[in-house]
C-alpha positions as CSV (number, residue, x, y, z in Angstrom):
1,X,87.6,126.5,115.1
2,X,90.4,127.2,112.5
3,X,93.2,125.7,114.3
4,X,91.2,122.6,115.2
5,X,90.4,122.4,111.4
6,X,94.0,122.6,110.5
7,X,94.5,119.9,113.0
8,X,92.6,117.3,110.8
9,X,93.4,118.7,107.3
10,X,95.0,116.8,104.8
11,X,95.5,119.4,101.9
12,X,98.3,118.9,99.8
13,X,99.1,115.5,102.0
14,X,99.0,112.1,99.2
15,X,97.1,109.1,100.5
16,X,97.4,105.6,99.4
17,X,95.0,102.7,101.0
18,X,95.2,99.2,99.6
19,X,92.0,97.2,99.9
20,X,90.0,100.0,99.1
21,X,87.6,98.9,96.5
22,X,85.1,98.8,99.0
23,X,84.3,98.0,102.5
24,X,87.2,99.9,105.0
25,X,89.0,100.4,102.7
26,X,86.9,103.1,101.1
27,X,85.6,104.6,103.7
28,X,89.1,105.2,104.7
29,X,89.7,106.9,101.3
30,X,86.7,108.7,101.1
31,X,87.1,110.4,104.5
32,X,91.0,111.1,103.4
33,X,89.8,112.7,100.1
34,X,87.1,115.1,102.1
35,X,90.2,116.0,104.5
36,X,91.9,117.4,100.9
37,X,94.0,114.7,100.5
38,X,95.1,113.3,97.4
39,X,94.3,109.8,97.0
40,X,95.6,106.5,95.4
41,X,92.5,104.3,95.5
42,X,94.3,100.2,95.1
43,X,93.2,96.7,95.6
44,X,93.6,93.6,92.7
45,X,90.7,95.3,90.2
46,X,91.4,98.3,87.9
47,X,87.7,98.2,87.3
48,X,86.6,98.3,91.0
49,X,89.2,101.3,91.9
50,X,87.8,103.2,88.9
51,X,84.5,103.1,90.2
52,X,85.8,104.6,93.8
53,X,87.7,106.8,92.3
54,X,85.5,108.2,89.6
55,X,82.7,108.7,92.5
56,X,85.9,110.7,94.9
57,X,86.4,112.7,91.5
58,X,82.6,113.4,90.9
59,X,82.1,114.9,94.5
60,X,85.2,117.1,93.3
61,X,87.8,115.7,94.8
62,X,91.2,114.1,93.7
63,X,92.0,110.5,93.5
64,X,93.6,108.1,91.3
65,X,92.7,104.4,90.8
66,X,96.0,101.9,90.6
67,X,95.2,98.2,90.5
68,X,97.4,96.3,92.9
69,X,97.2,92.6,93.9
70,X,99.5,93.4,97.2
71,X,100.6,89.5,97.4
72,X,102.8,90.5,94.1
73,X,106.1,92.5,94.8
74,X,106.3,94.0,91.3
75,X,102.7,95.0,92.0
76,X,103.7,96.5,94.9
77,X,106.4,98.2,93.1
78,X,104.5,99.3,90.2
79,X,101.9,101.4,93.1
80,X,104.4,103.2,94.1
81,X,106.4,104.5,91.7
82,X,102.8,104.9,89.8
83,X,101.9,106.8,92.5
84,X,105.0,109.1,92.9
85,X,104.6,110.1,89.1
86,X,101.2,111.2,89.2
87,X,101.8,112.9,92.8
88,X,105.4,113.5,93.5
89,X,105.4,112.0,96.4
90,X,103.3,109.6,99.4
91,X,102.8,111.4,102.9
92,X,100.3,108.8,104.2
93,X,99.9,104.7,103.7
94,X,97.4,102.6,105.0
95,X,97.6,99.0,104.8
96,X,93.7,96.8,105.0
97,X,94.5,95.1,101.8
98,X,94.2,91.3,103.5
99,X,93.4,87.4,103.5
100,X,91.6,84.9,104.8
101,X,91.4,81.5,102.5
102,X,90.7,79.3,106.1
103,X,87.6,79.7,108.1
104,X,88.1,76.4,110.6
105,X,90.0,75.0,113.1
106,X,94.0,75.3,113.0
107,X,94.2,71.6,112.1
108,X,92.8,72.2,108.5
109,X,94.9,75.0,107.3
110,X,97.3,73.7,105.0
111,X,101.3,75.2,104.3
112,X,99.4,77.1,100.9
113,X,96.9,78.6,102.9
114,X,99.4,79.7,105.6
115,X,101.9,81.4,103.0
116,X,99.6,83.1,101.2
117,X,97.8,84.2,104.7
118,X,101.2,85.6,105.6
119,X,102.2,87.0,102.1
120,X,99.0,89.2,102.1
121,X,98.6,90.1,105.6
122,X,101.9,90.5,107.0
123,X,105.0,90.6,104.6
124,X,102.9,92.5,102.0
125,X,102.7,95.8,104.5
126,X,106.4,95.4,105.6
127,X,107.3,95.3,101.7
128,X,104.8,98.2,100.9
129,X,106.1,100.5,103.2
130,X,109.7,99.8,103.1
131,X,109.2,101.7,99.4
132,X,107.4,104.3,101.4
133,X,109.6,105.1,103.2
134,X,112.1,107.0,100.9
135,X,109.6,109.5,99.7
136,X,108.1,109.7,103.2
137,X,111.8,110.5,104.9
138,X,112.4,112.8,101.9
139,X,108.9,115.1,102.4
140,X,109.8,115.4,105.9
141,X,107.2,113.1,107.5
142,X,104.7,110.3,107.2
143,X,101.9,108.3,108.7
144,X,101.3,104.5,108.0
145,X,98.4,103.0,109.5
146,X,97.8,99.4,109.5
147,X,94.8,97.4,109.8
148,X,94.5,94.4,111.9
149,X,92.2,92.9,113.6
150,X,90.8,92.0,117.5
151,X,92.0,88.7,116.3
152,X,95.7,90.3,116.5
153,X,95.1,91.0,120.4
154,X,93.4,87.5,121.1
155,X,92.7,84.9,118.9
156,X,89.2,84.3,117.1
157,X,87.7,81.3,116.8
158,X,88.1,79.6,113.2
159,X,90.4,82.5,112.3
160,X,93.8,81.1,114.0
161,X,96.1,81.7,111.5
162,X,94.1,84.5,110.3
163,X,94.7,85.8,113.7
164,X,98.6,85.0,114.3
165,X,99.3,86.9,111.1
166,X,96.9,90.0,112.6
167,X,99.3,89.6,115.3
168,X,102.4,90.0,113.4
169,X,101.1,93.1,112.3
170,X,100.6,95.0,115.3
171,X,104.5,94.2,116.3
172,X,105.5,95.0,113.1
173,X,103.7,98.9,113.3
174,X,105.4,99.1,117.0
175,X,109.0,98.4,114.7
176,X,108.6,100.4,112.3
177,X,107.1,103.0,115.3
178,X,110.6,102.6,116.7
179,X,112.4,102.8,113.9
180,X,111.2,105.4,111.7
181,X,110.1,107.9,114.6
182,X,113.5,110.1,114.4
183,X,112.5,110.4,110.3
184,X,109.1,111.9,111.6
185,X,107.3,108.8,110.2
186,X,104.5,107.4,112.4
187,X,103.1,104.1,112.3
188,X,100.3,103.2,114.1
189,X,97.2,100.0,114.1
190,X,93.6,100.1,114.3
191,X,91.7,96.6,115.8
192,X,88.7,96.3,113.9
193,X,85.9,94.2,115.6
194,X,83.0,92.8,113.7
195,X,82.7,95.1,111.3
196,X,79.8,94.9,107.8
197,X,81.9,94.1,105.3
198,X,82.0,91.4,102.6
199,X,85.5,90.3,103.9
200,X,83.9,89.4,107.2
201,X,80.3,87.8,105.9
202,X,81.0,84.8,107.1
203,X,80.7,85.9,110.3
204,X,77.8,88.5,110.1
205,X,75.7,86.6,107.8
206,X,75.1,84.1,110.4
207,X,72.3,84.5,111.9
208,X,73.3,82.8,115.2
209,X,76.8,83.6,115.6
210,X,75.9,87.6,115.3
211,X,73.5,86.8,117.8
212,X,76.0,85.8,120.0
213,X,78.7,88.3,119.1
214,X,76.6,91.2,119.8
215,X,75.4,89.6,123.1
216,X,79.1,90.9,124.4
217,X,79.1,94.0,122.4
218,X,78.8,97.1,125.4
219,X,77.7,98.8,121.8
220,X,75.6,96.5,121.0
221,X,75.3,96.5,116.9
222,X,77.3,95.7,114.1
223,X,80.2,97.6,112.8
224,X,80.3,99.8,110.1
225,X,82.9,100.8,107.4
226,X,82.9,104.3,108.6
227,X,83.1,103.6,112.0
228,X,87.1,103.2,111.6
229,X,86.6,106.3,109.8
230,X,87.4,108.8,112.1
231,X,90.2,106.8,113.7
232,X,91.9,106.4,110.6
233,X,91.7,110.6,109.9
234,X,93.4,111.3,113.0
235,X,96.2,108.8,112.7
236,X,96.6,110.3,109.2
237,X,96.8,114.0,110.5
238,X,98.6,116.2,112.6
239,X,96.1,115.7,115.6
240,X,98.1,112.3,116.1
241,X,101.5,114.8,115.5
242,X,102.7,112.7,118.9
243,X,101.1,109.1,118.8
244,X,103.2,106.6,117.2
245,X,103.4,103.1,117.8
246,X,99.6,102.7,119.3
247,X,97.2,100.2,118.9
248,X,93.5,101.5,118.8
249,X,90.8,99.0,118.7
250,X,87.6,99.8,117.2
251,X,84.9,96.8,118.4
252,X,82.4,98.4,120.0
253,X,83.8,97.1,123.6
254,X,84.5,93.5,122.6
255,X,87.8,93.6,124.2
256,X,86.9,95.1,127.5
C-alpha cells in the first residue's frame, strides 16, 4: 500500500493550474494540494484565488493565490517568475484557463471573437509553458496537462470555433509530448464532456438540451468538477511515469 501511495504523491512536487477559481480548475488544485503538492492557485481575480487558496491553507495545506488574466503575456510572465520566487521552482502545469465569447453557428463569430478564442485557449498554453519549461528541464522532469474539450475530438454544435481551438490543443500537447519527452517532461490532455460548471451553463441550464445530452450518456448524469479529478492526479504523478502524449476523455461515454 506504500508503494502504490508513493505512486500518486505529490510531496515536495509545485503545481500551478490556471482557471482555478472555481469549477475544474479547483478541483484539480484541491486534489493536487491533498497529494502534498504545493500549489499556485491563478485565473484573472486576486480576490477569487484568495478565497481557494485561503480554504487549501485552512485544511493545512500549501498554496498560493497569483492573479493571472492568461490572454496577457506579461501576466503570464509575472505567474511564473511569481511562482519560482515563492517555490523555487514548477514540476507540474495545467492549463483549463479558457474562452468561449460565441455560442452560435460559425457564421456569427466575428475576427475579435476568433482572436481572442485563440489567444486564451490555444496560444495562451503554448506561451505558458514555453516559460515552464526551463525550471521543469532544470528539476529533472515535469508534467503539463491540458484541458480541452470533446469539442477538440469532434465538433459541438454552436461551439465551432470554440471547438477548432480545443483542437489545436490536443496537437499541440502531442508536440510538446514529442518534443520535451528526452527532458523528462510529459504532456498530456484530458476531454472533458458536459461537465457542471459555470463555463458550460449554457449548456446544462437548459432544460431540453441536457435532456437530450444525457439521452447519449452510457453514464447517464451530468459531470462533475471532481470527476476530472482523479485523471488529472495521475497525469500529475509518477503513476503516468510512461504516458506522454495521450488524450484521455472524461464524458461519461459521449464519444463511444
Amino acid at each position: 500500500m506504500n508503494n502504490l501511495k508513493e505512486k500518486f504523491d505529490l510531496k515536495n512536487k509545485v503545481a500551478v493550474v490556471t482557471g482555478a477559481s472555481k469549477g475544474i480548475g479547483e478541483a484539480m488544485a484541491t486534489i493536487f494540494a491533498e497529494a502534498g503538492a504545493k500549489v499556485v492557485v491563478s485565473s484573472r481575480k486576486q480576490e477569487a484565488v484568495e478565497e481557494v487558496a485561503n480554504t487549501l491553507k485552512n485544511k493545512g495545506y500549501e498554496a498560493t493565490a497569483i492573479a493571472c488574466h492568461v490572454g496577457e503575456a506579461s501576466q503570464l510572465k509575472n505567474l511564473v517568475e511569481k511562482t519560482i520566487a515563492v517555490y523555487g521552482g514548477i514540476d507540474i502545469l495545467v492549463n483549463n484557463a479558457a474562452t468561449n465569447p460565441v455560442f452560435g453557428p460559425v457564421i456569427n463569430t466575428d475576427e475579435a471573437a476568433f482572436d481572442k478564442i485563440m489567444q486564451v485557449n490555444v496560444k495562451a498554453p503554448f506561451e505558458l509553458a514555453k516559460l515552464c519549461y526551463p525550471s521543469m528541464k532544470a528539476r529533472g522532469g515535469g508534467s503539463i496537462i491540458n484541458i480541452s474539450s470533446i469539442g477538440g475530438i469532434s465538433p459541438e454544435p454552436f461551439l465551432g470555433i470554440y471547438s477548432v481551438s480545443k483542437s489545436a490543443l490536443v496537437m499541440l500537447t502531442k508536440v510538446l509530448a514529442k518534443e520535451w519527452g528526452r527532458d523528462n517532461i510529459r504532456a498530456n490532455v484530458i476531454c472533458p464532456g458536459l461537465i457542471q460548471t459555470k463555463f458550460s451553463e449554457a449548456l446544462w441550464k437548459n432544460e431540453e438540451m441536457l435532456s437530450k445530452s444525457i439521452k447519449h450518456l452510457p453514464i447517464s448524469r451530468i459531470g462533475q468538477p471532481e470527476d476530472l479529478a482523479g485523471v488529472a492526479l495521475f497525469l500529475a504523478s509518477e503513476a503516468s511515469a510512461y504516458t506522454t502524449g495521450a488524450v484521455y476523455t472524461v464524458d461519461g461515454g459521449y464519444t463511444i
